[in-house]
C-alpha positions in Angstrom: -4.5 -74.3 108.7 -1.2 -76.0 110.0 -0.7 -79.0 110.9 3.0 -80.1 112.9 4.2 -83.6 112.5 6.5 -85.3 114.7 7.8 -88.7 114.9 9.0 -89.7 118.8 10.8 -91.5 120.9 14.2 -90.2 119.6 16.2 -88.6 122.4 17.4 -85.1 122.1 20.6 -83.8 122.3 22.4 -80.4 121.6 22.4 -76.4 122.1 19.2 -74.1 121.8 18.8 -70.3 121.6 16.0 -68.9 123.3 14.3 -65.5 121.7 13.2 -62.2 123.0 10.2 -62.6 125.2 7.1 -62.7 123.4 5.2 -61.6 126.4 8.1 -58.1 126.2 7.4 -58.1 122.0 3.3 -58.4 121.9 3.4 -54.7 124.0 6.9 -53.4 122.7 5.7 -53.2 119.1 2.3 -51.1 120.4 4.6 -48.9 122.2 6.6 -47.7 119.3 3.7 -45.7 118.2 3.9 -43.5 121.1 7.8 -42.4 119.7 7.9 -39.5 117.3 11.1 -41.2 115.5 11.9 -44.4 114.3 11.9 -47.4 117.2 15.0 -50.6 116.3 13.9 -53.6 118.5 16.5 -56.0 118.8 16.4 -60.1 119.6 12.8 -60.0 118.2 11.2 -63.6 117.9 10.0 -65.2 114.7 6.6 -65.8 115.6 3.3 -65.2 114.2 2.2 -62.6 116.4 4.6 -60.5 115.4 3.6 -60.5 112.0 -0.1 -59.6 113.2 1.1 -56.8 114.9 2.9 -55.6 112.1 -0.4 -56.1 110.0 -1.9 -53.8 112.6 0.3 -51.3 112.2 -0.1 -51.3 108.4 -3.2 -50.1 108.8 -1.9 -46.9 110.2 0.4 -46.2 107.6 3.2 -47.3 109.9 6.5 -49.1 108.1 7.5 -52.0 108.8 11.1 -53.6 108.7 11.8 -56.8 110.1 15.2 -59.2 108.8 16.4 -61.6 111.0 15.8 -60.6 114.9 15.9 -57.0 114.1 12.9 -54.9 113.6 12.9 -51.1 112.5 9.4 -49.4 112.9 8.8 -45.5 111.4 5.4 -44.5 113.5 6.5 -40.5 112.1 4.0 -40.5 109.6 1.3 -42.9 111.5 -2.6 -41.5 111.4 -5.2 -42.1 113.4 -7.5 -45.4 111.6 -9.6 -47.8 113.6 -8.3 -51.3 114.2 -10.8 -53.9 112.2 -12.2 -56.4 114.5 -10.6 -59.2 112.3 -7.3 -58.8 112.8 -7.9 -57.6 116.2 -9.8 -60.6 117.3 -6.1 -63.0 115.9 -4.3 -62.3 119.5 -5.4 -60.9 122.8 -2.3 -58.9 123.0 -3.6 -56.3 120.4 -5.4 -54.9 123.3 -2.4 -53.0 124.2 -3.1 -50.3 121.0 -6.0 -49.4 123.4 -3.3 -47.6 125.9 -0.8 -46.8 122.8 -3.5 -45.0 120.7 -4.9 -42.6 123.4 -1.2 -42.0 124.5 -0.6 -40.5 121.2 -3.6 -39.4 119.9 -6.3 -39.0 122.6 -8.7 -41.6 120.8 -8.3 -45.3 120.5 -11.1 -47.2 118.3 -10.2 -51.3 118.4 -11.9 -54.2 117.9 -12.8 -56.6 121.0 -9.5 -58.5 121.4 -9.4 -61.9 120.5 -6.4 -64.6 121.1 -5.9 -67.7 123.5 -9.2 -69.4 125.0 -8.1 -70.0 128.1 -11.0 -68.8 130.1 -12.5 -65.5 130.9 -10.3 -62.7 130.8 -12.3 -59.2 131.0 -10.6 -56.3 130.6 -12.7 -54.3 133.1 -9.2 -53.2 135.0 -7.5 -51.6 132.3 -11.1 -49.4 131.4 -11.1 -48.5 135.0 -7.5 -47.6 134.6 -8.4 -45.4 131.4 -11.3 -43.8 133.3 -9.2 -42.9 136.4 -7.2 -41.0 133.8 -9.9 -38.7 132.5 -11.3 -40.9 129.0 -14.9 -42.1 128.9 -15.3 -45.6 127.4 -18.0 -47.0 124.9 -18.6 -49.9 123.5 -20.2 -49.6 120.2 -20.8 -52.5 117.1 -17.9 -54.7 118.7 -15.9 -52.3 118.7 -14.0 -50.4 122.4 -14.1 -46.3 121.7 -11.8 -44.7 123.7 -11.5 -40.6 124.6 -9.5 -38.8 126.4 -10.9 -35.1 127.5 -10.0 -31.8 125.7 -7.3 -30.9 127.5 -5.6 -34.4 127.7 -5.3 -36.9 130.2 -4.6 -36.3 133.5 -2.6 -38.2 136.3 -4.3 -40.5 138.6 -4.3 -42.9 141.8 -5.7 -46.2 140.3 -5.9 -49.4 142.7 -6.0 -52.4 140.6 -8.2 -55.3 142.1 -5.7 -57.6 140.8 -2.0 -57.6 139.7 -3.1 -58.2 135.6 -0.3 -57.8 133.6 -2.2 -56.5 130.7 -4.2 -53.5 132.7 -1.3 -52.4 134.1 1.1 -52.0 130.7 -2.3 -50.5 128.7 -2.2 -48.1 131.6 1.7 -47.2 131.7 1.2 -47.0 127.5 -2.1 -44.4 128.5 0.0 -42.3 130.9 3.3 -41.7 130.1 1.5 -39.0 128.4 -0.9 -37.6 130.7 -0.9 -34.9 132.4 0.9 -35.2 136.3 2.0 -38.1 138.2 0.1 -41.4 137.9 0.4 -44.1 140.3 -0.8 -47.7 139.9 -0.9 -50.0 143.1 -1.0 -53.7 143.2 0.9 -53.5 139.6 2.0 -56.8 138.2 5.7 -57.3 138.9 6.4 -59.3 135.5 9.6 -58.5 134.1 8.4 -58.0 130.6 6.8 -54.8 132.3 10.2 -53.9 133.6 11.1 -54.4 129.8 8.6 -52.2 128.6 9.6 -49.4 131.6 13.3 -49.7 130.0 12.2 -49.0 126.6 10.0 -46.4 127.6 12.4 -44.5 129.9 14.9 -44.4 127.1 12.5 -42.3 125.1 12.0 -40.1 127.8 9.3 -41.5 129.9 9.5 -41.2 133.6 8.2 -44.7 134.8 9.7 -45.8 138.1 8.8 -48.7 140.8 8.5 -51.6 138.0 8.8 -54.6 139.2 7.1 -53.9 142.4 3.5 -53.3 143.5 3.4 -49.5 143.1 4.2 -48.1 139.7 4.7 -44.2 139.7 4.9 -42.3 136.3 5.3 -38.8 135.7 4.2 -37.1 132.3 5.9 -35.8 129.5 5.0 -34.2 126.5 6.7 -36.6 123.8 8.4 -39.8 123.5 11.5 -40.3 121.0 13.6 -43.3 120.4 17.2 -42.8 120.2 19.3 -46.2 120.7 17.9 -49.9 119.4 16.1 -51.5 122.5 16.9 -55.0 123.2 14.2 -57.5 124.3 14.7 -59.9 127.4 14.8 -63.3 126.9 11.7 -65.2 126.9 11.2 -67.3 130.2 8.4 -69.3 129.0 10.1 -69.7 125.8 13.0 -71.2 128.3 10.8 -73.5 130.4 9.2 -75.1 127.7 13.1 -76.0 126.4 13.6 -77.3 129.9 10.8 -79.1 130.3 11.3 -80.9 127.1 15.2 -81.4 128.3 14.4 -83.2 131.0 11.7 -85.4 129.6 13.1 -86.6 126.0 16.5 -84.5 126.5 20.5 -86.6 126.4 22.0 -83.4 127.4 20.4 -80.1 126.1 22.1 -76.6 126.6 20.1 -73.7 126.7 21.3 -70.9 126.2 20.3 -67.0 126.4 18.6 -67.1 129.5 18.0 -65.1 132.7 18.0 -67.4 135.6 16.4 -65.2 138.3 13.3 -64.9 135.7 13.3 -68.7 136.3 13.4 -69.0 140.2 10.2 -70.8 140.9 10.2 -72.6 138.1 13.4 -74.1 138.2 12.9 -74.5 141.9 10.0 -77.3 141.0 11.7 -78.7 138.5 14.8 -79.2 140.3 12.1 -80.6 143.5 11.0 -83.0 140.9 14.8 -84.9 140.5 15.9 -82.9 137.1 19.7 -82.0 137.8 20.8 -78.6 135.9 24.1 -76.6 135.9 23.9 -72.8 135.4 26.5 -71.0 133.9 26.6 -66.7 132.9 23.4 -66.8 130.7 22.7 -70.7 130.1 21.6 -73.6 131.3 22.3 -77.7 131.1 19.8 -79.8 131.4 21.1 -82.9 132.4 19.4 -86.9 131.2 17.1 -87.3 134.1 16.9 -89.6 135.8 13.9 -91.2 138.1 11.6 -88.5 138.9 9.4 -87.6 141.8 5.9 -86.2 141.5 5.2 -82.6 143.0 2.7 -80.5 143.1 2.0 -76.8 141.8 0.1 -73.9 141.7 0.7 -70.9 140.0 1.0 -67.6 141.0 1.3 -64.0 139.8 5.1 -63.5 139.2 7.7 -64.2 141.1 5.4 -66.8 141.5 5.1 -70.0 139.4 3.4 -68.8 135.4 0.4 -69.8 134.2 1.8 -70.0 131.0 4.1 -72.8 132.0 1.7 -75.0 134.3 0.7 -77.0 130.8 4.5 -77.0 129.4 5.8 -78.7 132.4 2.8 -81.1 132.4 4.0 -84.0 130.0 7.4 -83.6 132.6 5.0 -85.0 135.8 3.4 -87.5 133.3 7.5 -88.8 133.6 7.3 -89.6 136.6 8.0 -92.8 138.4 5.2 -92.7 141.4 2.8 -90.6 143.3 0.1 -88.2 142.2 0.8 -84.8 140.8 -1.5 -81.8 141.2 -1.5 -78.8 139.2 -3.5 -75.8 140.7 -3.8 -72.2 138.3 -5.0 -69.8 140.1 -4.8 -67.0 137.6 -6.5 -69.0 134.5 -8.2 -72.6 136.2 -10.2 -73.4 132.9 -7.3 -73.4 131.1 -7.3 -77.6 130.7 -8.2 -77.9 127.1 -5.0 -79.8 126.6 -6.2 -82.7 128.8 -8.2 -84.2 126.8 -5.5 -84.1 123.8 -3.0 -85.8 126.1 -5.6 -88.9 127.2 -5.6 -89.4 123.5 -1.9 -90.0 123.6 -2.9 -92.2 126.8 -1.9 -89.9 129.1 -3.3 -90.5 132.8 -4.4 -87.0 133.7 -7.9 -85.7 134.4 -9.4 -82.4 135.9 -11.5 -82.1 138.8 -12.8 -79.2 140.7 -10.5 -76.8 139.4 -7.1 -79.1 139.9 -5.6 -81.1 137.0 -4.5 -84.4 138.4 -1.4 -86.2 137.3 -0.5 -89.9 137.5 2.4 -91.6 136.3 2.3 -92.9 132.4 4.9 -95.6 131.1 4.4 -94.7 128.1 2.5 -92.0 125.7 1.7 -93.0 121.7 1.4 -90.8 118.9 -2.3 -88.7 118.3 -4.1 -86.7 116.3 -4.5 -83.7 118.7 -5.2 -79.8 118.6 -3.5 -77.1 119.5 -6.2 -74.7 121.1 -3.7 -72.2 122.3 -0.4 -71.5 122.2 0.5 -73.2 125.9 -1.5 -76.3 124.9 0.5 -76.8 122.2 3.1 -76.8 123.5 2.6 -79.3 126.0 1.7 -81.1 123.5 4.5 -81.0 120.8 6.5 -82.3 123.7 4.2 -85.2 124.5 4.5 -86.1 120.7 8.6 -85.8 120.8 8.1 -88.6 123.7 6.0 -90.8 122.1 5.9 -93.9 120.5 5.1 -93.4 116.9 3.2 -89.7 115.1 1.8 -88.0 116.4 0.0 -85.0 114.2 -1.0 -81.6 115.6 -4.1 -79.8 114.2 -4.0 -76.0 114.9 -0.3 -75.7 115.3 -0.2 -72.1 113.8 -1.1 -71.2 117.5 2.5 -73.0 118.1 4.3 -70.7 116.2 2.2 -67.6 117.4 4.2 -67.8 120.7 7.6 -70.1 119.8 10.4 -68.4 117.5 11.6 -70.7 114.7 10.3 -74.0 116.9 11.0 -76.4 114.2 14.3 -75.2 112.9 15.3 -75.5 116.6 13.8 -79.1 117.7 15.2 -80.4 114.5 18.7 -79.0 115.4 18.4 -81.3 118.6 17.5 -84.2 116.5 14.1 -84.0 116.3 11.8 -85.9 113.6 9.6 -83.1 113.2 7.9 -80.8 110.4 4.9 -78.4 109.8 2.9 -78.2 106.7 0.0 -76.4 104.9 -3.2 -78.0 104.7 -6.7 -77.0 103.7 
């Protein structure tokens, strides 16, 4: 287990890189099996799930090259092997092999996915989506069996009963294949799916309407990579700088960011008093000043992320007066990280699906867990703002989601380390 340590109170000051979207990575890397050739990702994050992925692809006989933010994948002489429940069950995003392994082989046998406990997330849309498309769907010793008909899958109308990110890319990976035209309505708009579109189309693909609510895709026979795909930046990745910026920041530059992937979020955080500048593809965060409280509730994109509602928290904590409320709409169990920050004598509680925030002079250094990778988050910045150490428990869910975090806080000036123990 890891364990991150981090000594507060210091102010932090400098420039930061933000990485490829992890959110673009987690269901790049399960689309390269659908190529016949080598796939080159570029701007590819150093996190953990990354190397789980490529530990799932191992098992298929599928090489691996990854040195500094470039990684080269050779799916040409990939087989057809089951995905152990183990390795599965270390991030939810493994799911995606379901759409990726009946796209290129007609059969997909994984493991229930595992990941971030942040509440239920069933994956009854993206089996609907497979069954519109032909395959029948068992669900034998823990384990999701997949199969597609004789004659392939065919082209299908499917009506999501929400805009889930994850159904809709597992069913874009299942189709782009199939036989005929495919059309997915009330699609998630996220722009790692446009991501994944961009990639795909460049091997061929025919994918068209990402980024709104109807998705069309037309069939083709094969899929090859012929240029290196770039990932997006990673917006969350960019929040969470932000966030810290304005909370413990003396003048922070991000850079390698795309702003309109930030509109609602910047829109609260600029509501709340923080002053920013925005230049081509950065942005300064400027000292804050006194702060107001807001309130939030977040949305499917373009609306405000769930996966920055608990990154942003330790930001109201900042502020001078008032009572902010936080409202998730997509995941409302996901509060695990409130009790944590009452340890650091944080005055936040939950209630009836809202987290309320009150303002707190002052936070002090904890022992507190990471239980996802949001949560921790939130709280690696608490522990930068606190008085004294605070000392993470479960921080390797940190560095599943957050490329080279402690090379980068410590370039700012942050006292801050991560070590091994038993």
């Amino acid at each position: 287990m890891k364990q991150m340590i981090i000594h507060g109170g210091k102010p932090l000051k400098g420039d930061v890189w933000i990485g490829g979207a992890k959110n673009s990575t987690v269901a790049l890397i399960p689309a390269s099996i659908l190529s016949r050739t080598p796939v080159t990702f570029e701007g590819v994050p150093r996190i953990a799930d990354v190397d789980n992925l490529m530990d799932l692809l191992s098992e298929m006989d599928v090489k691996c090259d990854f040195r500094e933010t470039t990684l080269k994948i050779d799916p040409e002489h990939i087989h057809m092997s089951p995905l152990p429940a183990g390795k599965i069950k270390s991030l939810r995003a493994s799911y995606y092999f379901m759409g990726a392994l009946l796209g290129r082989f007609g059969k997909a046998v994984v493991g229930f996915p595992g990941g971030d406990d942040i509440g239920p997330r069933p994956i009854d849309q993206h089996i609907k989506g497979f069954e519109a498309l032909g395959a029948t769907v068992k669900n034998e010793n823990d384990q999701i069996i997949i199969t597609a008909p004789e004659d392939g899958l065919k082209g299908a109308v499917i009506d999501l009963a929400m805009p889930s990110v994850g159904a809709t890319i597992n069913i874009m990976l299942a189709a782009v294949t199939a036989k005929g035209q495919t059309i997915i309505n009330n699609a998630a708009k996220e722009p790692e799916i446009i991501d994944l579109a961009t990639f795909l189309n460049n091997m061929g693909a025919v994918v068209r309407g990402t980024g709104t609510e109807t998705i069309r895709i037309e069939g083709v026979a094969k899929l090859e990579a012929k240029a290196p795909h770039t990932i997006i930046p990673d917006r969350i990745e960019a929040g969470t700088y932000i966030a810290l910026a304005a909370t413990i920041g003396n003048g922070i530059r991000i850079h390698n960011i795309i702003e309109e992937h930030l509109d609602s979020y910047l829109a609260k955080v600029e509501e709340m008093g923080v002053v920013t500048k925005v230049d081509e593809d950065s942005l300064y965060v400027y000292p804050a000043g006194d702060l107001k409280m807001i309130q939030i509730k977040t949305d499917p994109y373009p609306g405000f992320a769930t996966d920055l509602q608990q990154p942003i928290t330790p930001l109201l904590l900042s502020a001078k007066s008032g009572e902010g409320i936080i409202s998730d709409t997509i995941y409302p169990k996901r509060i695990g990280h409130i009790p944590e920050l009452q340890k650091m004598g944080a005055d936040i509680q939950a209630e009836d699906n809202f987290i309320l925030i009150h303002p707190t002079a002052e936070l002090k250094g904890a022992h507190v867990s990471a239980g996802e990778i949001r949560a921790g988050a939130c709280l690696m910045i608490a522990g930068l703002m606190a008085q004294g150490e605070t000392v993470i428990s479960n921080a390797g869910n940190i560095l599943r989601g957050y490329d080279r975090v402690e090379e980068k806080i410590r370039k700012l000036g942050g006292d801050i380390s991560v070590i091994d123990v038993d």
